[in-house]
C-alpha positions as CSV (number, residue, x, y, z in Angstrom):
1,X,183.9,315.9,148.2
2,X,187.6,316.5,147.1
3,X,189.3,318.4,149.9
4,X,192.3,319.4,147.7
5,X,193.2,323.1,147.6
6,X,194.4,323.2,143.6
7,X,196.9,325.6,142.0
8,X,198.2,325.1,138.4
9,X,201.5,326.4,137.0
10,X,202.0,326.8,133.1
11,X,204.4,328.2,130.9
12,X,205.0,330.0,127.7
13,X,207.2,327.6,126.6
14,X,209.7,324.3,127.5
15,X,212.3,325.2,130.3
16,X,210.3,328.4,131.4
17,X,210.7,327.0,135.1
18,X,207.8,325.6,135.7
19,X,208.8,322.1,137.5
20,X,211.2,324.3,140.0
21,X,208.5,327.0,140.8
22,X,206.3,324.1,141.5
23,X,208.6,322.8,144.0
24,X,209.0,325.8,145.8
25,X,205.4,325.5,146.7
26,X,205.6,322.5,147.7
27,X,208.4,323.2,149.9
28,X,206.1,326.1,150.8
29,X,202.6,324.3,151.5
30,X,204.5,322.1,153.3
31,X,206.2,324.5,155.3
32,X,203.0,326.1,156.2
33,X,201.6,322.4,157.6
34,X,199.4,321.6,154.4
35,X,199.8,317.9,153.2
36,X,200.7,318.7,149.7
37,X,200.9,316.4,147.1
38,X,202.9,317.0,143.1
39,X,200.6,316.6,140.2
40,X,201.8,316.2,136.3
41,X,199.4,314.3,134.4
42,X,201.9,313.8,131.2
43,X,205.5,314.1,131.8
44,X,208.1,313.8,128.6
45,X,211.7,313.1,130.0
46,X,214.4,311.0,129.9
47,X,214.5,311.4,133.6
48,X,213.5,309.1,135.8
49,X,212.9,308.5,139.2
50,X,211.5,305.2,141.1
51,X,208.9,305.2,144.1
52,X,209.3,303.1,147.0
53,X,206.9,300.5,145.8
54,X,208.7,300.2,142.4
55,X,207.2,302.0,140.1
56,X,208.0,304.6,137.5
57,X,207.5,308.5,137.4
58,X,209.0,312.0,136.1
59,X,211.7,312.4,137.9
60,X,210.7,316.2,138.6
61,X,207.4,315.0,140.3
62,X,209.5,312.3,142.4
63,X,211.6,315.4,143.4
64,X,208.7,317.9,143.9
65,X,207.2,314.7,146.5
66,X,210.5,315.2,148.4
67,X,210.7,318.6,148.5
68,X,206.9,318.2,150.0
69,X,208.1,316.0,152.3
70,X,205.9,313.1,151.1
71,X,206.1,309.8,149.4
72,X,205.9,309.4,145.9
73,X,203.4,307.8,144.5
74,X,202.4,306.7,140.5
75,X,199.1,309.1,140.9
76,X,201.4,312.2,140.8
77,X,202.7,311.5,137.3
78,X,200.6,308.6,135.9
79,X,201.6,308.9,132.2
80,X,205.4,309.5,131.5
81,X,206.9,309.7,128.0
82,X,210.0,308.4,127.4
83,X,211.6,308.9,123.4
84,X,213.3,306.2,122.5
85,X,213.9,306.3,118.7
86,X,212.9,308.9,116.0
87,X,209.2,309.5,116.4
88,X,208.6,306.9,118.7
89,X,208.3,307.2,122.3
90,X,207.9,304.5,125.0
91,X,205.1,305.1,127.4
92,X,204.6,304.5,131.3
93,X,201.2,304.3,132.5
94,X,201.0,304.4,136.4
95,X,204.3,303.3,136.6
96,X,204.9,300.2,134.1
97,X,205.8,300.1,130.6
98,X,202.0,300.2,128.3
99,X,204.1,299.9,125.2
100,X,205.6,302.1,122.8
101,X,204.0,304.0,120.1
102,X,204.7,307.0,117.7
103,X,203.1,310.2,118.0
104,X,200.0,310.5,115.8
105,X,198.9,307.1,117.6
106,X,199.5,308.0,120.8
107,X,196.9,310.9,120.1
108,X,194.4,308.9,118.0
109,X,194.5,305.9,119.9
110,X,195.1,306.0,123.7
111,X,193.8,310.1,124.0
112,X,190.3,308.4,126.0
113,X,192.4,306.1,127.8
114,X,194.7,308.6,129.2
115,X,192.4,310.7,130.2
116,X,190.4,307.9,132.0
117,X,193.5,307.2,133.9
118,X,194.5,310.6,134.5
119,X,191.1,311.6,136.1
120,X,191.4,309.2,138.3
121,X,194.7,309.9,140.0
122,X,193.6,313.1,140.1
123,X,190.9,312.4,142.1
124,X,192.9,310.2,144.2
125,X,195.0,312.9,145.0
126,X,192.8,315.3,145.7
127,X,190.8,313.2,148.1
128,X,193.9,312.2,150.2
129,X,195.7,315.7,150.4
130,X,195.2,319.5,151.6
131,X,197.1,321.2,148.5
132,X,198.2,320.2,144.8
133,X,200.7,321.6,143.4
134,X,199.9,320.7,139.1
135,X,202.5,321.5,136.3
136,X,202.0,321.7,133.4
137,X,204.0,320.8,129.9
138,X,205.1,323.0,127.1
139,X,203.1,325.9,126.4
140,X,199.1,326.2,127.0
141,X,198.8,327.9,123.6
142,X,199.6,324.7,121.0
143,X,196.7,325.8,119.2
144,X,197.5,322.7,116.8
145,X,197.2,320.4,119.8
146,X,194.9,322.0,122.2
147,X,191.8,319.6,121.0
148,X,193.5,316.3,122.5
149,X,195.4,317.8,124.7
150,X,196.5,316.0,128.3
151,X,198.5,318.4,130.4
152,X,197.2,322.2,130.3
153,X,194.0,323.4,130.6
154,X,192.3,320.6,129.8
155,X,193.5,319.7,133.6
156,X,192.8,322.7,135.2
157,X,189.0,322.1,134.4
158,X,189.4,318.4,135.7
159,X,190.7,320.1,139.3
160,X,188.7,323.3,138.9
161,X,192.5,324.8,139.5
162,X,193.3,328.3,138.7
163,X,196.6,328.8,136.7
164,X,199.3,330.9,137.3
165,X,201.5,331.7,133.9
166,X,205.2,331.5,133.8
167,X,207.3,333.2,131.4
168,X,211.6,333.2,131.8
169,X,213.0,337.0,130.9
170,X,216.0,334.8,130.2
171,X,215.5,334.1,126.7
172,X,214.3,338.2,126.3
173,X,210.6,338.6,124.5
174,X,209.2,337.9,128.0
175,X,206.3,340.2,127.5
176,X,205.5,339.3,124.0
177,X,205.4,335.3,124.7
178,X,203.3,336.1,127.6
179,X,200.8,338.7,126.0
180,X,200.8,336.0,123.2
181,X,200.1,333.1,125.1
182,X,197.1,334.9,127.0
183,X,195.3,335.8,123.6
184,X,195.7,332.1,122.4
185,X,193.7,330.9,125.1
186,X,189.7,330.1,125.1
187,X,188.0,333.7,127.0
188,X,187.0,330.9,129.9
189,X,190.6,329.1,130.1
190,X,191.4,332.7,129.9
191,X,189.9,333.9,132.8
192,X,191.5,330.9,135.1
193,X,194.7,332.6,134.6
194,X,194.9,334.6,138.1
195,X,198.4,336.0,137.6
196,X,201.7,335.4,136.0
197,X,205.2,335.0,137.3
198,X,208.3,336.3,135.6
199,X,211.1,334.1,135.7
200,X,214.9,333.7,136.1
201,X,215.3,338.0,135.9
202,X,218.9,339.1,136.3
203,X,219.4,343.1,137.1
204,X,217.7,345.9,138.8
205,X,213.6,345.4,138.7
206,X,213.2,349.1,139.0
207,X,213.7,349.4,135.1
208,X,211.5,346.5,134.6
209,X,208.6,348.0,135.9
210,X,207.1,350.4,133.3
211,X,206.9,346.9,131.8
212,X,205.0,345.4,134.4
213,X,202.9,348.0,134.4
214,X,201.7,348.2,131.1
215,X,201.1,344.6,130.9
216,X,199.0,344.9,133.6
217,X,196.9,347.3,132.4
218,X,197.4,345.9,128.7
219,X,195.8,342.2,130.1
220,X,194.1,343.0,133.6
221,X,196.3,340.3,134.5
222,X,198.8,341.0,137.4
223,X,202.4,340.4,137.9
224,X,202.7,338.2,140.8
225,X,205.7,338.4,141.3
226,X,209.6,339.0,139.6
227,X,211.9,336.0,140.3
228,X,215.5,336.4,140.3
229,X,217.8,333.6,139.0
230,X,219.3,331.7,141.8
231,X,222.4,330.3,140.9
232,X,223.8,327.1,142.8
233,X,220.8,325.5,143.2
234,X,221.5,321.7,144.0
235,X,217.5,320.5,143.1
236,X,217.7,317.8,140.0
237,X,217.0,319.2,136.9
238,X,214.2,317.9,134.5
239,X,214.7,318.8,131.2
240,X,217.9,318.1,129.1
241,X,218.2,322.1,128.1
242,X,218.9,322.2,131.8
243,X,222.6,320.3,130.9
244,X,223.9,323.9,129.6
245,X,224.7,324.5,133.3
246,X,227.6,322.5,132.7
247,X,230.3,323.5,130.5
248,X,231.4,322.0,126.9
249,X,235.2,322.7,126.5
250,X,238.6,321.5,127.7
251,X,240.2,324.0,130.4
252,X,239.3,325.9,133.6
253,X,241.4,325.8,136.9
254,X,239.6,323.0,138.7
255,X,242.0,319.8,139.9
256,X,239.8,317.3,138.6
257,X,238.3,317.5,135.4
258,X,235.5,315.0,134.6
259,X,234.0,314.8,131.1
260,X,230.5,313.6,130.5
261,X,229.6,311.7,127.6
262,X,226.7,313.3,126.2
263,X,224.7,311.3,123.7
264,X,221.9,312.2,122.2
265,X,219.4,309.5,124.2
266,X,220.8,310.7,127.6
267,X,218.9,309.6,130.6
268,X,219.3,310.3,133.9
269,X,221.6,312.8,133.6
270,X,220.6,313.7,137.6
271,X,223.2,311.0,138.4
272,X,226.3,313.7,137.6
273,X,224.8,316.4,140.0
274,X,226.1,315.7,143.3
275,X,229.6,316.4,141.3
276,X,229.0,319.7,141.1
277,X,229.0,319.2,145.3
278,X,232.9,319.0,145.0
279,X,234.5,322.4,144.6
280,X,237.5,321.3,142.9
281,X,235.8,319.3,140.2
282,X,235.1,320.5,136.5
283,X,232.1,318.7,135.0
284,X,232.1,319.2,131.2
285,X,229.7,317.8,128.4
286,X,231.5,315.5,125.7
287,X,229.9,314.8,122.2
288,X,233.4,314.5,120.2
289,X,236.5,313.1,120.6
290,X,238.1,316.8,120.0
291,X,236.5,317.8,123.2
292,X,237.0,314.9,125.3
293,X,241.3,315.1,125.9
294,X,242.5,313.8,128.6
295,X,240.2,313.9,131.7
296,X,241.1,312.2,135.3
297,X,237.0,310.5,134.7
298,X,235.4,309.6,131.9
299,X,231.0,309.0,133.2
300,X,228.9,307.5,130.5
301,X,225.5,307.8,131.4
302,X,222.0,306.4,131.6
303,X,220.7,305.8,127.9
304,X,216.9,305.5,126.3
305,X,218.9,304.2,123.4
306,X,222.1,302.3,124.5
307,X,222.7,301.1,121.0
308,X,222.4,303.9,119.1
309,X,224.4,305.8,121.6
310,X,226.8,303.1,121.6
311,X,227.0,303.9,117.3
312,X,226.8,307.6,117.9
313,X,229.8,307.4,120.0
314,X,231.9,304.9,117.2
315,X,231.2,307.3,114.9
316,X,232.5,310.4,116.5
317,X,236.0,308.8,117.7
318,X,234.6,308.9,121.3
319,X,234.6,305.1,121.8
320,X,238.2,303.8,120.8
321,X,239.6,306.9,122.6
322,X,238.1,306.3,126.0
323,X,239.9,302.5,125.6
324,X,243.0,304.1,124.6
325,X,243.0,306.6,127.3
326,X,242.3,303.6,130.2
327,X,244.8,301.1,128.2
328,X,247.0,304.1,128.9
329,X,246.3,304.8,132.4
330,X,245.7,308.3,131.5
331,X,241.8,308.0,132.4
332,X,239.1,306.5,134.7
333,X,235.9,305.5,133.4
334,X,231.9,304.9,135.4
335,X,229.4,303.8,133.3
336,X,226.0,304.0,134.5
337,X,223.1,302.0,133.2
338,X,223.3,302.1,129.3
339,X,226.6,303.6,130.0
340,X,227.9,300.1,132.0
341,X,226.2,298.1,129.0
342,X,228.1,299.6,126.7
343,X,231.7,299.2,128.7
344,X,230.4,295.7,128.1
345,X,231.5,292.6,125.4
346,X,228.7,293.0,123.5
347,X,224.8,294.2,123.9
348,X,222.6,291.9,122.0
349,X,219.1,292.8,120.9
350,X,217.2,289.5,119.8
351,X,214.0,291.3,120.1
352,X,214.4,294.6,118.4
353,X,213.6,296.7,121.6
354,X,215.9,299.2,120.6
355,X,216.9,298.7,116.9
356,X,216.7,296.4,114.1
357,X,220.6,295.4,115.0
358,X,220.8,291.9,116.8
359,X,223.9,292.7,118.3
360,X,227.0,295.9,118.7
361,X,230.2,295.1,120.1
362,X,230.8,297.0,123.5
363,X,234.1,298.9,124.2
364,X,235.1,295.7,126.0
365,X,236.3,297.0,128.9
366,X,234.4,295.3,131.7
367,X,233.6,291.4,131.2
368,X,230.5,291.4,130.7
369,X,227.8,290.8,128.2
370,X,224.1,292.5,128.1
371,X,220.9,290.9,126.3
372,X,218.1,293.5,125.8
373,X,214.8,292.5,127.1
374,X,211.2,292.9,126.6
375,X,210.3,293.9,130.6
376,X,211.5,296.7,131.9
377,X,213.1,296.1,135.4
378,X,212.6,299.4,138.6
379,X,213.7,298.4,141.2
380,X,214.9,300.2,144.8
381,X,218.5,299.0,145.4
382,X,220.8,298.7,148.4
383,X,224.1,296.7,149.0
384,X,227.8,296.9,149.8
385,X,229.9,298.3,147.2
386,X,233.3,297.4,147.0
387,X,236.3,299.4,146.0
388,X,239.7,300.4,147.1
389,X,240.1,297.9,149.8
390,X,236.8,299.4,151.2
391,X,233.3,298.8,151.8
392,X,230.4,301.3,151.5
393,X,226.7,301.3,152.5
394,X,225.3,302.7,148.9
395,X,221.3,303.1,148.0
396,X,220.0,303.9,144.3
397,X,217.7,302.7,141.8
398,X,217.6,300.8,138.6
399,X,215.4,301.0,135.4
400,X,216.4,299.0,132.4
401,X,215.7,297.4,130.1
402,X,218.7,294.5,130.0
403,X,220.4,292.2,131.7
404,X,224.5,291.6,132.0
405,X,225.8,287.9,132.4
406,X,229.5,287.8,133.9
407,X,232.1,286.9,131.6
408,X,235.4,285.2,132.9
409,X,237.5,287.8,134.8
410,X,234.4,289.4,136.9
411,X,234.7,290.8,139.5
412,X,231.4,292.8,141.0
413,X,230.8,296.1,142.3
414,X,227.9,295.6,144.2
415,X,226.4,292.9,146.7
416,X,222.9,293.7,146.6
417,X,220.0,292.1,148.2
418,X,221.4,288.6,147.7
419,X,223.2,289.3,144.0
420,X,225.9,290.7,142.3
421,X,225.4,293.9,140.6
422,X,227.9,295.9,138.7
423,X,231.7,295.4,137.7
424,X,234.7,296.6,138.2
425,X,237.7,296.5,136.1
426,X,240.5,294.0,137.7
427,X,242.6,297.5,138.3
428,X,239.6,299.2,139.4
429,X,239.9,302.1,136.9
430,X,236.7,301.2,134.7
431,X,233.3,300.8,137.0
432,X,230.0,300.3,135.9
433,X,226.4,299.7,137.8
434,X,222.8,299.7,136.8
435,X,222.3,301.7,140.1
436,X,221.3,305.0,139.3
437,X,222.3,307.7,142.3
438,X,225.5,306.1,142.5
439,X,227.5,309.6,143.1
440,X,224.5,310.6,145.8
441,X,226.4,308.0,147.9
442,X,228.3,310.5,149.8
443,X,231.4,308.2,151.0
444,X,231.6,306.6,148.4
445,X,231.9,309.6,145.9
446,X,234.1,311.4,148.5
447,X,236.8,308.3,149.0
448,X,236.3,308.3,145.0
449,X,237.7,311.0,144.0
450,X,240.1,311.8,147.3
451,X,242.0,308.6,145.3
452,X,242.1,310.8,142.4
453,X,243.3,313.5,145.1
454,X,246.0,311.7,146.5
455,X,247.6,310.7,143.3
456,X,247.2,314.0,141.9
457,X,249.2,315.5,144.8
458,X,246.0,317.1,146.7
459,X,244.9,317.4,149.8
460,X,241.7,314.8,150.2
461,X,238.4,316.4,151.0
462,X,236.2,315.8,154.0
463,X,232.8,314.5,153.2
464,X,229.9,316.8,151.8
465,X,226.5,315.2,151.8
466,X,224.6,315.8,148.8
467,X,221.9,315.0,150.4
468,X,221.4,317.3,153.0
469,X,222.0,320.2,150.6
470,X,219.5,319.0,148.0
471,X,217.6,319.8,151.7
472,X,218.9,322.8,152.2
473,X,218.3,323.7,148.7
474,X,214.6,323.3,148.9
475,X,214.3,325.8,151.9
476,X,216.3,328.3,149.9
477,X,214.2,327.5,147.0
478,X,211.7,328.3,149.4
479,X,212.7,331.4,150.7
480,X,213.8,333.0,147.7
481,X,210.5,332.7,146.4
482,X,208.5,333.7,149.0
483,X,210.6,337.0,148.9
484,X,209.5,337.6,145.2
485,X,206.3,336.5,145.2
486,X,203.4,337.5,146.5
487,X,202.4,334.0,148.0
488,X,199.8,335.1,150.2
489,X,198.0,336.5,147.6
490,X,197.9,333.7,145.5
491,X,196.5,331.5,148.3
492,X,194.0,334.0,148.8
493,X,193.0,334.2,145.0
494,X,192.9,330.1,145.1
495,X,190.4,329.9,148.0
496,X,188.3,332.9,145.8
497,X,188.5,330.9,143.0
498,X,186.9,327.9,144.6
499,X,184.1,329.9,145.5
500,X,183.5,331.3,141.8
């Protein structure tokens, strides 16, 4: 018999908060002594995030798995998404690449498959742990894809799991998408639906309540609790509508103003978080050349699409500014992943993985060249990276789909487990590494931009590790929601419902 204790969150929509109220519980369970396991049986996103043996997941269930204090593990995401050109999405089963297929397909063709797959890490799961934590995707109430559905209630029935409902007061018409969402349901998906959660509220609750009120008595469903929005919160983020944090436009009194390149297939985008760790930073998003002017760093990110990115960036004036602003001296540039291919000679394509194009000329400002491949390489990485006359200890991970030969003039960034990975520019200005998590480095990041310090006249900064807040942000995750939720009830209503 399963020994799992189940609860489900869902939303009324995308970005409703799901993955970080999720966390908090298991932050929560774990807190309490139950070995708690993440669960998200279909995860779209561009984020990524690599387990100890290798393998692929969602990056918010890899996250959630920390936050629980537990390995992660392919069961606790076994089919991720990943869109890689218009309509047409590659897809991860239990951690490797299945192949990629468009949409109508996908739900014709592997719907049995999935399901197969996805009861059975379920199980596993819920044989092996106390509590699971499930997430759902979207919104329950896609009444024009509810039939083949793989990631609502259709999974709640596989765990027996009662759902709580999320709605974010954010986006205002928090009672309508909620009331809305309830009617949608089937009268028994209906009835697993033990509560709902309000999300992200900013103001006083007292004027909120004649609202809670009447949906409770409106639904028989109760408010479980009000959430505030809790700013500052150093947990990676999931979904790309979580990049508004940052801002868009030249200005602000920070020192150090880094602009991020942001292209419409950007991946990863986790790796720019810990710069948000240094006080006197700016982080702004880039998508034309009017917006880019003339930043102290330049980060190109991960990439589903390197190519097209690569294009969309030609096209916009973005590409032959960034060489003129390093030519000039005026600007330092990191690619990461697609972003170091494309700082490349060339990226060739002789296989079509990513477009019909065999080849684009790079911005040619690291000597290398990249051939797209057919496997898809995740990998764990440690080594010595080498930079300013120093060495540093840095750990990340890779997933790509390449590889980069050396062209003459190399020099590498990275020893790693016996090879070279990365370049460097023969001035050091222009960097680029298939290591994701480069930045989560903590010396590294802090001698990186105390250089920048120095010759911008300011005083350099002791180290801040990222990843002891990312810590400390999961117990204040924690807290806060314990606060303003009723958590003991919920556990309570959980063991009731396995009784029912």
């Amino acid at each position: 018999m399963a020994k799992a204790l189940p609860i489900m969150f869902q939303g009324t929509h995308s970005d409703a908060g799901k993955s970080v109220i999720a966390t908090a519980f298991c932050r929560m369970f774990a807190q309490d002594g139950w070995k708690t396991a993440p669960f998200k049986s279909q995860n779209m996103s561009l984020n990524s995030y690599v387990t100890p043996d290798g393998k692929e997941i969602g990056r918010a269930q890899g996250i959630q798995a920390e936050a629980a204090g537990v390995a992660a593990r392919v069961e606790m995401n076994p089919i991720l998404i990943k869109p890689s050109r218009e309509h047409e999405s590659q897809i991860v089963v239990l951690g490797k690449p299945y192949g990629n297929m468009q949409a109508f397909a996908y739900r014709n063709e592997f719907f049995d498959q999935g399901l197969a797959v996805i009861r059975q890490s379920l199980e596993t799961l819920m044989n092996e742990y106390d509590r699971l934590v499930i997430e759902g995707a979207g919104s329950p109430a896609e009444v024009n894809l509810n039939d083949r559905e793989l990631v609502n209630m259709r999974i709640a029935r596989l765990a027996n799991a009662p759902v709580v409902l999320i709605g974010d007061i954010e986006r205002g018409g928090v009672f309508a998408s909620l009331v809305g969402t309830l009617s949608l349901l089937e009268p028994e998906d209906r009835k697993r639906v033990i509560g709902v959660i309000i999300n992200k509220f900013r103001g006083d609750v007292s004027l909120l309540k004649p609202g809670l009120d009447w949906f409770e008595q409106h639904t028989g469903v109760p408010v479980l609790g009000v959430v505030p929005y809790l700013p500052d919160l150093t947990i990676d983020a999931e979904d790309s509508l979580s990049l508004e944090r940052f801002a868009s436009s030249v200005g602000g009194e920070e020192a150090i103003d880094i602009a991020v390149i942001r292209c419409p297939k950007i991946a990863n985008f986790t790796d720019i978080d810990p710069l948000l760790a240094e006080p006197d930073c700016r982080v702004r998003l880039v998508t034309h050349v009017g917006e880019l002017g003339e930043p102290d760093v330049i980060v190109l990110p991960g990439s589903k699409n390197t190519i097209e990115d690569l294009i969309y960036m030609k096209k916009r004036g973005l590409a032959s500014r960034i060489v003129s602003l390093v030519n000039e001296g005026k600007a330092r540039v990191v690619g990461l992943c697609g972003g170091y291919q494309m700082l490349g000679a060339v990226i060739r394509d002789p296989y079509g993985v990513e477009t019909p194009l065999l080849e684009v000329k790079g911005l040619g400002l690291l000597p290398i060249e990249t051939t797209l491949e057919r496997t898809k390489i995740t990998i764990r990485t440690e080594g010595m990276l080498t930079w300013a006359g120093e060495r540093f200890s840095v750990q990340g991970y890779e997933i790509h789909m390449g590889r980069s030969a050396p062209l003459p003039g190399y020099a590498p960034l990275i020893e790693a487990d016996g090879r070279h990975e990365g370049a460097k520019h023969s001035d050091e200005r222009v960097l680029g590494t298939y290591m994701h998590d480069l930045f989560h480095n903590d010396a590294f990041r802090t001698a990186f931009f105390n250089n920048i310090r120095r010759q911008k006249g300011i005083a350099p900064s002791g180290v801040r590790l990222f990843r002891s807040l990312k810590e400390k942000a999961f117990d204040r995750l924690a807290a806060h929601v314990r606060e303003h939720v009723d958590v003991g009830r919920i556990e309570q209503m959980m063991r009731q419902f396995q009784r029912l």
